[in-house]
C-alpha positions in Angstrom: 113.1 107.2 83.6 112.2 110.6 84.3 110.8 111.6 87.8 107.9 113.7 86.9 106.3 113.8 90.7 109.1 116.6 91.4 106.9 118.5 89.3 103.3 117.5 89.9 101.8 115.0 92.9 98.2 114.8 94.7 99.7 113.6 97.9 103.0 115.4 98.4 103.2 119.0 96.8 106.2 121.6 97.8 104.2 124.4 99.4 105.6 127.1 96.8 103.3 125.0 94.2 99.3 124.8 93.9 98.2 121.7 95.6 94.4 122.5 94.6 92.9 124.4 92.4 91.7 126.3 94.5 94.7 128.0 96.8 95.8 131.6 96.8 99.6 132.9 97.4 100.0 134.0 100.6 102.2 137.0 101.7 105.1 134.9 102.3 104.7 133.3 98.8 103.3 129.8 99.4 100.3 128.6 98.7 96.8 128.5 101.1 93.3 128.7 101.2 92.1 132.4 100.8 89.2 133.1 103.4 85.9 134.1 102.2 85.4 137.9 102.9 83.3 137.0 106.0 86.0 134.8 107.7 87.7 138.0 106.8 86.1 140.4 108.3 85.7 138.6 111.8 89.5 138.3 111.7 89.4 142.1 111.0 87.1 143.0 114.3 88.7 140.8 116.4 92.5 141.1 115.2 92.7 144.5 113.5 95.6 145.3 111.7 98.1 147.8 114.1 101.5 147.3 113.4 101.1 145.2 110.4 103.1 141.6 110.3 105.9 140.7 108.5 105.2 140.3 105.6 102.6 143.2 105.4 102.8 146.8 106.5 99.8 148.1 108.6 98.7 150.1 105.7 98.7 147.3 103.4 96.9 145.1 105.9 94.4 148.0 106.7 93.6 148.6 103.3 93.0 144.9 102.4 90.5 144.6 105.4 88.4 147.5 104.6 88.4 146.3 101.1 87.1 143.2 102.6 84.4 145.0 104.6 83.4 146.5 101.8 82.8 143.4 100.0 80.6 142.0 102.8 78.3 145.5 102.3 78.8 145.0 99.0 77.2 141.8 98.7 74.6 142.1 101.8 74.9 145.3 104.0 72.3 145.0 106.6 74.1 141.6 107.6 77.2 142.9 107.5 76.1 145.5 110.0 74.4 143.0 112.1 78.1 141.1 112.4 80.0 144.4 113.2 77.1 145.1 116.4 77.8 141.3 117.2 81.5 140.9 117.6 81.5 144.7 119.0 79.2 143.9 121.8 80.2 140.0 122.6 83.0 141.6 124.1 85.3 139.3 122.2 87.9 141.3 120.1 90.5 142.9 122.6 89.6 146.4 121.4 86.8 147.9 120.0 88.5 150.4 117.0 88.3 147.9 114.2 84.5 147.6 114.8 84.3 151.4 114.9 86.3 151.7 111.3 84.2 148.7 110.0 80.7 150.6 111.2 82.4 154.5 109.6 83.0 152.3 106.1 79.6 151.0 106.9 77.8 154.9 107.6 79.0 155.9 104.5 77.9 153.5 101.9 76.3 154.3 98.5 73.4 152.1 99.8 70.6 153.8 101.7 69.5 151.1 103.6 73.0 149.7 104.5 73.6 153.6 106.0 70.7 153.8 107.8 71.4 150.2 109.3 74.8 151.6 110.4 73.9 154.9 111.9 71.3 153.0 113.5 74.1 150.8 114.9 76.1 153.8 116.2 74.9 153.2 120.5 75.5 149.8 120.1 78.9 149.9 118.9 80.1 153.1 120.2 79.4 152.8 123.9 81.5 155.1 125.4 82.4 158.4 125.2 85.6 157.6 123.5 84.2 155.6 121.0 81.7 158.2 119.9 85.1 160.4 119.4 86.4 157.6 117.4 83.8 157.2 115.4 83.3 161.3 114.5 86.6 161.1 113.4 86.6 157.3 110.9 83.5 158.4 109.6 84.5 162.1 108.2 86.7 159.5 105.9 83.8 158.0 104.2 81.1 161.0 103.9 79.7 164.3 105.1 78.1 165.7 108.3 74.5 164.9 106.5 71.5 164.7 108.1 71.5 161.0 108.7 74.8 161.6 111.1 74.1 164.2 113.0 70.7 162.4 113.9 72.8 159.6 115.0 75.1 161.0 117.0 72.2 163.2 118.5 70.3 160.0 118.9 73.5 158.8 121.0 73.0 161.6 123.4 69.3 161.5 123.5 68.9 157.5 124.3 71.3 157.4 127.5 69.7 157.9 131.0 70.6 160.9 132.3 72.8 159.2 135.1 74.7 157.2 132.2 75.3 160.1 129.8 76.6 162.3 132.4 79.0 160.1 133.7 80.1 159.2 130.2 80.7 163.1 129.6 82.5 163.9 132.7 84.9 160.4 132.1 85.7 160.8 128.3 86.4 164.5 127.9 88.0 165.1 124.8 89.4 162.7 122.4 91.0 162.7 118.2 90.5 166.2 118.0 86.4 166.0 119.1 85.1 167.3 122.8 81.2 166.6 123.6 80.8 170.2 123.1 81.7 170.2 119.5 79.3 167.0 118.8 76.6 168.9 120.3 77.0 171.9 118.0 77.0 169.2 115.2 74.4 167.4 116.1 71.7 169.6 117.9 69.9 167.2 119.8 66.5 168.2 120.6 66.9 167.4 124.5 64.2 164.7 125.9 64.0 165.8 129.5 65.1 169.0 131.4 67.9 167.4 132.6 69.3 166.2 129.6 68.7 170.2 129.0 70.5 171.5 131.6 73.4 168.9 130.6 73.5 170.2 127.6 73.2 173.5 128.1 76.3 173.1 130.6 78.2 171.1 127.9 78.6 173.5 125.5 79.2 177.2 127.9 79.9 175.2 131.4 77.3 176.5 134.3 77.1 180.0 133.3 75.9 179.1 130.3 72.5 177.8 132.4 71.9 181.4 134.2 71.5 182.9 130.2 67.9 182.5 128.7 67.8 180.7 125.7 66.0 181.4 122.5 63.5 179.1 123.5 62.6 178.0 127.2 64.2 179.3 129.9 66.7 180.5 132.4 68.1 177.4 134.9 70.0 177.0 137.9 72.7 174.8 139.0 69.9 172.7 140.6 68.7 171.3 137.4 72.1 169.8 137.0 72.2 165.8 137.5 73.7 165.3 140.7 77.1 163.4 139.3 77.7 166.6 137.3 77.1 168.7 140.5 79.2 166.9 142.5 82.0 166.8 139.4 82.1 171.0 139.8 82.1 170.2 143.5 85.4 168.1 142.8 86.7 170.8 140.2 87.3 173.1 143.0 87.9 171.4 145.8 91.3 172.7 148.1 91.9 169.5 150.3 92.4 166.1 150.7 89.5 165.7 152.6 86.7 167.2 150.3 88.1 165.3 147.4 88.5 161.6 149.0 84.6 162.0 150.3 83.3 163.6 147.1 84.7 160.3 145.4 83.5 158.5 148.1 79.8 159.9 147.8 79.9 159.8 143.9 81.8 157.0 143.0 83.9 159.2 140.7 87.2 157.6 138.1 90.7 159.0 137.9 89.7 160.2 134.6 87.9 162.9 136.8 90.4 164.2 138.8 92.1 167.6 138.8 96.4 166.7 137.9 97.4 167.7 141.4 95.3 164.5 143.2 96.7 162.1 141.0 100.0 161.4 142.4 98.4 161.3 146.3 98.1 157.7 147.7 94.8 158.1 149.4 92.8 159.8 146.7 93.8 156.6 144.7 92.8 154.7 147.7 89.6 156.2 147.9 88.9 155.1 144.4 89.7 151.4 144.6 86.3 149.9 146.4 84.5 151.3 142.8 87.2 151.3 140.1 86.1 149.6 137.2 88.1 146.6 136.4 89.6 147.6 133.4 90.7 151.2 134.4 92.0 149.0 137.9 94.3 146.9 135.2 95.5 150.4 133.6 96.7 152.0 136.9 98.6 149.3 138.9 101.6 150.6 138.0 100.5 154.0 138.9 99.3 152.9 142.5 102.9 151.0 142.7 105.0 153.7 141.6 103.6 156.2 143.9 103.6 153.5 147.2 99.9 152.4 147.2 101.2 149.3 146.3 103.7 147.2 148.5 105.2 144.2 149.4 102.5 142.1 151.3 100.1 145.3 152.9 96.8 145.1 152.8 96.3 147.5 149.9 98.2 145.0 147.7 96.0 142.0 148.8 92.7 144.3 148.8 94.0 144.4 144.6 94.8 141.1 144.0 91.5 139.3 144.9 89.6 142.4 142.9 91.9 141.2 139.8 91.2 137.8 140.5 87.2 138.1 140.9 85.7 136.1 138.1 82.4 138.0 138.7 84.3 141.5 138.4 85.9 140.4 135.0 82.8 139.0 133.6 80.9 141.7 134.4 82.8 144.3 133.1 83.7 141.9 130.1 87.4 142.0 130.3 89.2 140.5 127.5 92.2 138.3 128.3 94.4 140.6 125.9 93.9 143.2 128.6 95.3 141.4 131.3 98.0 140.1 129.3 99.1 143.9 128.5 98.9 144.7 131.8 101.0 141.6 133.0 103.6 142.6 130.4 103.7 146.1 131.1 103.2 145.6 135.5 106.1 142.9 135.3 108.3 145.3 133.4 108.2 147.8 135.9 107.7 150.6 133.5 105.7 151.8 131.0 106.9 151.3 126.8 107.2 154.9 126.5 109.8 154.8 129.8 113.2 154.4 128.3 112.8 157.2 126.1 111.3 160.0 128.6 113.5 161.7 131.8 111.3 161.2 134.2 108.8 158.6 133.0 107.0 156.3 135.5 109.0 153.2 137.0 108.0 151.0 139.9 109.3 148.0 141.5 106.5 145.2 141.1 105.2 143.7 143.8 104.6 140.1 144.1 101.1 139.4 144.8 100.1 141.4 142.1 101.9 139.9 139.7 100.5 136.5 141.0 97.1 137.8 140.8 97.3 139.1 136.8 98.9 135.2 135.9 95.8 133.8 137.5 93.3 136.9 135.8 94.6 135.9 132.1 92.8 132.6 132.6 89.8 133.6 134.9 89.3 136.6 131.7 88.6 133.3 129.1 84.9 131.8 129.1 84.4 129.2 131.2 84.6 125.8 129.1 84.5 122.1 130.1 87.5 119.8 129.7 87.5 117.9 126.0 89.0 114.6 127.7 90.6 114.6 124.1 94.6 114.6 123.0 95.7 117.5 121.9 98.9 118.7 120.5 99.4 122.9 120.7 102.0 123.7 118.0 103.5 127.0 118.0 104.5 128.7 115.1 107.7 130.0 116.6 108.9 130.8 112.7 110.4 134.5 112.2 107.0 136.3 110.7 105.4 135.4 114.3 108.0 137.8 115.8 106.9 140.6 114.0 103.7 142.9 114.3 101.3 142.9 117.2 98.3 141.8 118.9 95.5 144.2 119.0 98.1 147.1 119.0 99.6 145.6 122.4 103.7 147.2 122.5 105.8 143.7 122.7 103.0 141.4 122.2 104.1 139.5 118.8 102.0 136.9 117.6 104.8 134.4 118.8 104.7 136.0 122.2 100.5 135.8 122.1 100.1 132.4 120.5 101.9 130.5 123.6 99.6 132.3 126.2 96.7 131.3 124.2 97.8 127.8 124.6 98.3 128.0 128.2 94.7 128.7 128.3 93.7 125.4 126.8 96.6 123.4 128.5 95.1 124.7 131.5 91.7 123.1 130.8 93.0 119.7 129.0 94.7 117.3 131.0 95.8 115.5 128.2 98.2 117.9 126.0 101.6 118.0 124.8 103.2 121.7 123.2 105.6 121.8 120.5 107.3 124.5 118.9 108.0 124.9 115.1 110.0 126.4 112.2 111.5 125.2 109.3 115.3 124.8 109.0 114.5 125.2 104.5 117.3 127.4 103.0 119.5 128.2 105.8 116.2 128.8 108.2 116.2 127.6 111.5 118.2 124.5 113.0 117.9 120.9 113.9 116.6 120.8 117.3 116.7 117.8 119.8 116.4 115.2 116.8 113.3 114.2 115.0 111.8 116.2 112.6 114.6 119.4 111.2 112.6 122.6 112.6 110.9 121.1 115.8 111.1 121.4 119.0 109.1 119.9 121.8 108.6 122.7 124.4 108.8 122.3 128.4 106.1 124.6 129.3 103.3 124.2 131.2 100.1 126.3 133.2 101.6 125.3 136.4 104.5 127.8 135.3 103.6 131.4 135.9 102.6 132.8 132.1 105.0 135.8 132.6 108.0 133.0 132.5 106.6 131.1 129.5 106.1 134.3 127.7 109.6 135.0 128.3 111.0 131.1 127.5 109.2 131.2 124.0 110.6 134.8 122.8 114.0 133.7 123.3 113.8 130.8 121.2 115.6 130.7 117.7 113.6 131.9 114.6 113.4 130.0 111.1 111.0 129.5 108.2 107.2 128.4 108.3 106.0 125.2 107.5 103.0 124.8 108.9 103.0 120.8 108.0 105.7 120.2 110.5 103.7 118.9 113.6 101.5 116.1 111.4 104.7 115.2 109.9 106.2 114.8 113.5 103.5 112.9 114.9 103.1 110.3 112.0 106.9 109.9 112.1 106.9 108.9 115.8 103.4 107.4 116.2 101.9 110.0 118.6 97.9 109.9 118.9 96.4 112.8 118.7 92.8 113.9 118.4 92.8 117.3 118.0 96.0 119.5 116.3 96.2 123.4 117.0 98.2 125.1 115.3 98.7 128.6 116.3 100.0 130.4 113.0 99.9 133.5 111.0 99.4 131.3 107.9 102.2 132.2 105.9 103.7 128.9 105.6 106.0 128.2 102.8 108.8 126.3 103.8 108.0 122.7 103.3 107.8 120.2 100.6 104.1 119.0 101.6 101.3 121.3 102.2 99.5 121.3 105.9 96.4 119.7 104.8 98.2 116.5 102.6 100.3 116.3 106.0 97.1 115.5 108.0 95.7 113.3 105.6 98.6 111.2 105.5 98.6 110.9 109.3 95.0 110.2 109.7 95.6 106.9 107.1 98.5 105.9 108.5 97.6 106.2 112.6 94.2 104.9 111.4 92.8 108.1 113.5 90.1 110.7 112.9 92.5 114.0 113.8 91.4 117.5 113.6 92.7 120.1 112.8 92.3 123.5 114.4 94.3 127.0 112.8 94.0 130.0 115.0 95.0 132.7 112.9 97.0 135.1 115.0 97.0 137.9 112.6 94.2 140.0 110.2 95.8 137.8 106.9 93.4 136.8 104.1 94.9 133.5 104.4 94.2 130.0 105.9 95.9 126.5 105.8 92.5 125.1 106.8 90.7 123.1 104.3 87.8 124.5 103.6 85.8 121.2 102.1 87.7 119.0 105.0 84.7 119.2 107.8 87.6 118.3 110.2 89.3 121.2 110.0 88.6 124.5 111.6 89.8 128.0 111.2 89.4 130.5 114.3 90.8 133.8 115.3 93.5 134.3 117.6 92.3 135.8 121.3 88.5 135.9 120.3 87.2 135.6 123.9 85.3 133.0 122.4 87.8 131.0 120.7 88.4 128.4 123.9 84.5 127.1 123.8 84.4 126.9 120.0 87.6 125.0 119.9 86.2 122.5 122.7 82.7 122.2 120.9 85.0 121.0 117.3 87.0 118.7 119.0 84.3 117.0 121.0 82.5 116.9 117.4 79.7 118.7 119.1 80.6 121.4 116.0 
């Protein structure tokens, strides 16, 4: 008798066939769950889509987003606004830009009230200086200089406290071909106190510019200047030392605002470490090392590693764990990416405590969440599309590379955990490693390790296919109780001959147990092996700052 399940089964179906109705092909050509374009678009402003993956190029994964945003506004613009301002200001995608591109698509919709809702939006989402360059630039791609954006960007200008605005303008100069004096003579804000007048006025033709009567009011001096900006020109053209470490001492100022000779003189960078913001602080150790700052057990060193270690320093300044994690690969490298290919480029031996101090910052930079008391198994997707692309544009941070630091993070919390890695050994892919289940392999890392080692023990391990069914499959086969499976994936699993969400079923009937199922989606896909009508499954986004507490909540079943 002919076996006729080969060909079509509801409990075990190869993941190059439909299982359901209602799966989608994936990149990789197997079959998922195609997210809604909502699901999409968080994945979008939290992930964004530099260096593409795979199986996608960055254009192809741009344009699919932004075809995705543009659904959302499509279908109900004002909300899709409202969820670009969220995510932008929660602080939990590792960089601002996609939110940016997302609110440009947004300013320049055929809807008037969806464009008005957006242009509104502009101060929350562009904060800085930068991102108002940003935005001047992603928005010229989607409509004109109308009458609408230059009220925007002038209201920009207009709603900042004069201390605020002028140290936004002095910080973030210049940026994707824009300066604050072009935006001005775009925008032509009508200036809502005499010192936003005189800053504007000194803006767009510097301090001369304030002596020359104006076609209407009048003639200023240097004295109606904010102070920060008087004490910036003060800086400008200072000859010693001396003047500058006390003007930064007296004003607070950043690196950004030095003059090019002070930046490679160990006390002037001194100077600026009591009020260095934490971010700009993770930029420059390298910097500080490179040009002796920074050494082996001084003072200086230990001064920096409890400021990268103060939780109330990287809340505060909302520092996202991707940030510390590109700065512990970069630090421990002892060069910048650009190094190997410049005479001359920066290098520094790194020193030990600080090193120490950026392990312990990647898991002070997550939101604080309470222990599960739940078992848990963290699979990797170790397969050879999690080796390609990167994580919020970071140089060397491959999904692969990101997904076993995310883990940490929740190993750290859960005392009861065991890691696996995975990849299929289907057509030639992979290998049989340490027995069980072809294409699995439990993993020997742990928190206790510093992350900069585990980073380095899960990039070197072999590459193969994706099957994304793998861990269930392991766990039924050797009885392990779980409550809670996270799978850290790119969701282009094709490999195996059952699908991820039949795999889980069958382990739930035959261990008799309740699992869940958690996917965090390390890349900007469309894609999902999450059930959508199974209420124990979850799909989140890889490194949302708020992925750890939502994650907790589901697999307490308080979500």
């Amino acid at each position: 008798m002919p076996d006729y399940r080969k060909h079509f089964a509801a409990l075990v179906t190869p993941q190059r066939q439909k299982a359901r109705a209602d799966q989608a092909p994936n990149s990789a050509g197997g079959y998922t769950f195609a997210l809604d374009d909502w699901a999409r678009l968080d994945r979008w402003l939290i992930l964004g889509a530099e260096g593409g993956t795979y199986y996608a190029s960055e254009r192809k994964l741009t344009v699919e987003n932004a075809r995705a945003v543009e659904a959302c506004l499509a279908a109900d613009g004002p909300r899709a606004v409202r969820r670009i301002v969220e995510i932008s200001r929660s602080g939990r995608a590792p960089k601002n830009a996609p939110a940016i591109f997302a609110l440009a698509i947004a300013a320049g919709d055929v809807k008037l009230e969806t464009r008005r809702a957006a242009l509104a939006a502009v101060p929350d989402v562009c904060r800085t200086g930068t991102d108002l360059f940003h935005f001047a630039r992603d928005v010229q791609g989607f409509r004109k200089w109308g009458r609408g954006l230059r009220s925007a960007v002038a209201a920009w200008y207009n709603g900042k406290p004069i201390d605020r605005l002028s140290y936004q303008v002095i910080k973030y100069q210049q940026r994707d071909g824009f300066s604050h004096r072009d935006l001005l003579r775009l925008a032509h804000p009508v200036a809502p106190s005499p010192q936003h007048d005189a800053l504007y006025r000194w803006i767009v033709g510097g301090v001369e510019a304030l002596a020359r009567e104006p076609p209407r009011g009048k003639a200023l001096s240097p004295e109606a200047l904010p102070g920060l900006v008087r004490g910036f020109e003060s800086l400008r053209a200072a000859t010693n030392q001396k003047q500058v470490t006390a003007l930064i001492a007296q004003h607070h100022f950043t690196h950004e605002m030095l003059q090019t000779e002070w930046k490679n003189d160990p006390a002037v960078w001194e100077a600026l470490l009591p009020h260095m913001p934490q971010t700009a602080l993770l930029r420059n150790l390298g910097k500080m090392t490179a040009i002796g700052l920074l050494e082996p057990m001084s003072d200086t060193s230990r001064k920096v590693a409890r400021q990268l270690t103060d939780a109330a320093r990287l809340s505060a300044a909302r520092v996202h764990p991707i940030a510390v994690l590109s700065a512990l690969r970069v630090y421990e490298q002892g060069h910048g990416e650009l190094a190997r290919r410049r005479q001359n480029a920066l290098s520094w031996t790194p020193v030990r405590e600080v090193v120490d101090a950026l392990n312990e910052a990647f898991y002070l930079a997550f939101q604080a969440v309470e222990p599960t008391g739940k078992k848990h198994l963290l699979a990797l997707d170790i397969s050879s599309s999690m080796a390609s692309g990167q994580i919020a544009g970071v140089p060397g941070l491959t999904p692969r590379v990101a997904s076993a630091a995310m883990a940490m993070a929740t190993a750290r919390l859960e005392r009861e955990y065991s890691v696996v890695g995975f990849s299929a050994a289907a057509g030639g892919y992979g290998g049989k490693w340490g027995g069980g289940v072809s294409g699995l392999l439990p993993l020997s890392i742990s928190p206790e390790q510093r992350l900069d080692d585990v980073l380095r023990a899960v990039g070197d391990l072999p590459f193969g296919g994706t099957d994304c069914a793998l861990p269930m499959i392991w766990a039924t086969r050797n009885r392990v109780e779980v409550d809670s499976f996270v799978i850290y994936t790119d969701n282009e699993t094709w490999a195996g001959n059952m699908h991820p969400f039949q795999a889980l079923r069958e382990y739930r009937q035959v261990m008799g147990r309740p699992a869940r199922l958690i996917v965090v989606g390390m890349t900007s896909t469309g894609f999902s092996i999450a059930d959508p009508s199974d209420p124990g499954m979850l799909d989140v986004v890889g490194f949302d700052g708020a992925a750890p507490q939502v994650m907790a909540d589901f697999t307490r079943g308080d979500a």
